[in-house]
N, C-alpha and C positions, 0 to 999 in steps of 0.2 A: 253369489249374490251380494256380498256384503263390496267388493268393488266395484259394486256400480249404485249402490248408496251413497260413495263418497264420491263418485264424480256429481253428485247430485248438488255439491255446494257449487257448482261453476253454473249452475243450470241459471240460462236467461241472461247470461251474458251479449255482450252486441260485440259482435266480431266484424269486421269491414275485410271480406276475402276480394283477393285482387288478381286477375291472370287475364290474359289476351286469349286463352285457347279456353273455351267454352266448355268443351269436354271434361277437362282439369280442375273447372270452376264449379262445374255442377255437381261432380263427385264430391270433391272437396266441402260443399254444402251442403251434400246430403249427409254425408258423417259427422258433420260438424251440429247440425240440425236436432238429429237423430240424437244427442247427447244433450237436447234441449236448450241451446244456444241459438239467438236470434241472429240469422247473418245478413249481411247487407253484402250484395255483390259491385265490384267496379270491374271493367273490360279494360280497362288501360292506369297508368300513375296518375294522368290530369283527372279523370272520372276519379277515381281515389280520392286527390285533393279536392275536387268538388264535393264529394260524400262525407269529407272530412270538416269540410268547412261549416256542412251545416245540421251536425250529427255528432252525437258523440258515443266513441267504443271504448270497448274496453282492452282491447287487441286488435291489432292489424294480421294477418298473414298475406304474403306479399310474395308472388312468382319472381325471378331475377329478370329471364329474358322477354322485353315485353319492348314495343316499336314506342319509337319517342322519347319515351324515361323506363329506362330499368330501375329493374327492384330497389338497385340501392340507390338512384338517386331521390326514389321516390323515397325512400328510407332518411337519408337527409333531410330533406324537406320537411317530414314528418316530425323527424327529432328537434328541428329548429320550432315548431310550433305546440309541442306537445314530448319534453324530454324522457319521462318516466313510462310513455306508452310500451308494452311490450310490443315487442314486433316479430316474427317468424318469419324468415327468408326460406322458400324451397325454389331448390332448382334442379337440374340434369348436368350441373357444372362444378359441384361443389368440387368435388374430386379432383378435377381438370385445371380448376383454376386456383385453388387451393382455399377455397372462401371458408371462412371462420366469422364467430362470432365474435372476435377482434377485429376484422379484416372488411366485412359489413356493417358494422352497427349493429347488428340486428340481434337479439338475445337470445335465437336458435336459430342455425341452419339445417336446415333437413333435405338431403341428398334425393332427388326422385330415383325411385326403387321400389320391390315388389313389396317393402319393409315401409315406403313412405306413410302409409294410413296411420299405422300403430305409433312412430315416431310422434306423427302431428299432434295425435290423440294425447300423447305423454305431454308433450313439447306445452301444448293448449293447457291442460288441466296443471301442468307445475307452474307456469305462466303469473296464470289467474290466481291461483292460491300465493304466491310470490308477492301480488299484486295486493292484493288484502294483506298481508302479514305486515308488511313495516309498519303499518298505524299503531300495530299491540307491541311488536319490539322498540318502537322509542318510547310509548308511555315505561316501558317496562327498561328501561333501561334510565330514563329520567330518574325514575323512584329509587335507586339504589346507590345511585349519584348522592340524591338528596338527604339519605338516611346515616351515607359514609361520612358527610360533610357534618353532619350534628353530632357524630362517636366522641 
Protein backbone atom coordinates (compact mmCIF):
# COMPACT_ATOMS: atom_id res chain seq x y z
CA UNK A 1 0.00 0.00 0.00
CA UNK A 2 2.33 2.50 0.96
CA UNK A 3 3.74 2.65 -3.07
CA UNK A 4 0.90 3.61 -4.34
CA UNK A 5 0.64 6.56 -1.79
CA UNK A 6 3.59 7.94 -3.18
CA UNK A 7 2.86 7.72 -6.77
CA UNK A 8 -0.05 9.80 -5.50
CA UNK A 9 2.20 13.19 -5.60
CA UNK A 10 2.27 12.90 -9.76
CA UNK A 11 -1.50 12.46 -9.51
CA UNK A 12 -3.36 15.24 -12.06
CA UNK A 13 -0.59 15.72 -14.07
CA UNK A 14 -1.23 16.48 -17.94
CA UNK A 15 0.56 14.11 -20.01
CA UNK A 16 0.32 14.75 -24.09
CA UNK A 17 0.58 10.69 -25.16
CA UNK A 18 1.60 10.67 -28.90
CA UNK A 19 1.50 7.38 -31.33
CA UNK A 20 0.02 6.72 -34.80
CA UNK A 21 -1.28 3.02 -33.71
CA UNK A 22 -4.44 3.52 -31.75
CA UNK A 23 -4.07 0.23 -30.00
CA UNK A 24 -0.49 1.52 -28.20
CA UNK A 25 -2.27 4.78 -27.40
CA UNK A 26 -5.28 3.55 -25.72
CA UNK A 27 -3.25 1.24 -23.59
CA UNK A 28 -0.88 3.58 -22.82
CA UNK A 29 -3.84 5.78 -21.47
CA UNK A 30 -5.50 3.64 -19.69
CA UNK A 31 -2.37 3.11 -17.39
CA UNK A 32 -1.30 6.30 -17.39
CA UNK A 33 -5.04 7.42 -16.42
CA UNK A 34 -5.47 4.82 -13.93
CA UNK A 35 -2.45 6.41 -11.80
CA UNK A 36 -4.63 9.62 -11.91
CA UNK A 37 -2.98 11.70 -14.53
CA UNK A 38 -4.88 13.63 -17.07
CA UNK A 39 -3.90 12.60 -20.68
CA UNK A 40 -4.38 14.37 -23.67
CA UNK A 41 -3.86 12.08 -26.74
CA UNK A 42 -2.25 13.14 -30.48
CA UNK A 43 -2.40 10.40 -33.58
CA UNK A 44 0.57 11.97 -35.19
CA UNK A 45 3.88 14.78 -34.30
CA UNK A 46 1.74 17.77 -36.21
CA UNK A 47 -1.44 16.82 -33.92
CA UNK A 48 1.17 16.99 -31.04
CA UNK A 49 2.50 20.35 -31.99
CA UNK A 50 -1.10 21.56 -32.33
CA UNK A 51 -1.90 20.05 -28.60
CA UNK A 52 1.20 21.73 -27.68
CA UNK A 53 0.58 25.00 -28.92
CA UNK A 54 -2.52 25.37 -27.14
CA UNK A 55 -2.23 23.43 -23.83
CA UNK A 56 0.12 23.00 -21.44
CA UNK A 57 1.89 19.38 -19.97
CA UNK A 58 3.74 18.46 -17.82
CA UNK A 59 5.27 15.57 -19.93
CA UNK A 60 5.20 14.43 -23.43
CA UNK A 61 5.53 10.57 -24.01
CA UNK A 62 6.17 10.33 -27.51
CA UNK A 63 6.19 6.80 -30.09
CA UNK A 64 9.48 6.93 -32.41
CA UNK A 65 8.00 5.47 -35.52
CA UNK A 66 5.06 7.56 -36.63
CA UNK A 67 4.31 8.80 -40.85
CA UNK A 68 5.50 12.35 -41.40
CA UNK A 69 7.68 13.21 -38.18
CA UNK A 70 9.11 10.76 -36.00
CA UNK A 71 9.47 10.82 -32.41
CA UNK A 72 12.43 12.55 -32.54
CA UNK A 73 11.87 15.14 -34.62
CA UNK A 74 8.85 15.91 -32.98
CA UNK A 75 11.19 15.76 -29.86
CA UNK A 76 13.21 18.68 -31.47
CA UNK A 77 10.62 20.79 -32.08
CA UNK A 78 9.39 20.35 -28.63
CA UNK A 79 12.85 21.05 -27.00
CA UNK A 80 13.11 24.23 -29.28
CA UNK A 81 9.88 25.68 -27.70
CA UNK A 82 9.65 24.25 -24.30
CA UNK A 83 13.60 23.07 -23.27
CA UNK A 84 13.12 21.65 -19.60
CA UNK A 85 9.86 19.58 -20.72
CA UNK A 86 10.49 15.90 -19.82
CA UNK A 87 9.97 13.77 -22.70
CA UNK A 88 9.72 9.69 -22.87
CA UNK A 89 10.61 8.24 -26.33
CA UNK A 90 9.15 4.47 -26.64
CA UNK A 91 9.83 2.32 -29.44
CA UNK A 92 10.31 -1.27 -30.87
CA UNK A 93 13.81 0.13 -32.13
CA UNK A 94 15.66 1.08 -29.34
CA UNK A 95 17.81 -1.94 -29.48
CA UNK A 96 18.28 -2.02 -33.33
CA UNK A 97 19.17 1.27 -33.63
CA UNK A 98 20.83 1.89 -30.63
CA UNK A 99 18.80 5.11 -29.42
CA UNK A 100 19.67 6.47 -25.89
CA UNK A 101 18.77 9.15 -24.03
CA UNK A 102 21.96 11.00 -25.57
CA UNK A 103 21.20 9.90 -28.91
CA UNK A 104 17.29 11.23 -28.90
CA UNK A 105 16.92 14.09 -26.65
CA UNK A 106 14.57 12.50 -24.89
CA UNK A 107 15.02 11.94 -21.03
CA UNK A 108 14.02 8.03 -21.25
CA UNK A 109 13.86 5.60 -23.79
CA UNK A 110 11.74 2.68 -23.12
CA UNK A 111 12.34 -0.31 -25.45
CA UNK A 112 8.61 -1.94 -26.46
CA UNK A 113 8.46 -5.10 -24.45
CA UNK A 114 6.36 -7.31 -22.26
CA UNK A 115 8.42 -4.99 -19.42
CA UNK A 116 7.26 -1.63 -21.39
CA UNK A 117 4.08 -0.84 -18.82
CA UNK A 118 6.28 -0.99 -15.62
CA UNK A 119 9.29 0.90 -17.24
CA UNK A 120 6.81 3.74 -18.42
CA UNK A 121 5.09 3.66 -15.04
CA UNK A 122 8.86 4.34 -13.29
CA UNK A 123 10.09 6.44 -16.32
CA UNK A 124 6.63 8.91 -15.60
CA UNK A 125 6.58 8.94 -11.82
CA UNK A 126 10.87 9.69 -11.63
CA UNK A 127 10.13 12.14 -14.45
CA UNK A 128 7.62 14.38 -12.60
CA UNK A 129 9.13 14.13 -9.19
CA UNK A 130 12.51 15.34 -11.20
CA UNK A 131 10.44 17.90 -12.49
CA UNK A 132 9.36 19.47 -9.04
CA UNK A 133 12.72 19.09 -7.44
CA UNK A 134 15.04 21.77 -8.93
CA UNK A 135 12.75 24.56 -7.56
CA UNK A 136 13.87 23.28 -3.67
CA UNK A 137 17.56 22.34 -4.84
CA UNK A 138 18.39 25.94 -6.05
CA UNK A 139 16.66 27.72 -3.08
CA UNK A 140 18.64 25.25 -1.21
CA UNK A 141 21.77 25.55 -2.71
CA UNK A 142 21.52 29.52 -2.96
CA UNK A 143 21.42 29.60 1.08
CA UNK A 144 24.59 27.94 1.69
CA UNK A 145 26.40 29.97 -0.88
CA UNK A 146 25.04 33.02 1.08
CA UNK A 147 25.93 31.79 4.69
CA UNK A 148 29.69 30.65 3.42
CA UNK A 149 30.23 34.08 1.94
CA UNK A 150 29.44 35.91 5.52
CA UNK A 151 31.98 33.14 7.59
Amino acid sequence: MPARSSSSSTVRSRILLVDDNANGLCARKSVLEELGHRIVTASSGSDALDQFGTQKFDLVVTDYKMPRMDGLELIRRLRQQSPELPIVLISGYVDALGMSEESTGADAVIQKSANEVSHLVRAVNRLLRKKAAPKKSVSAQTAPKAKHKTV
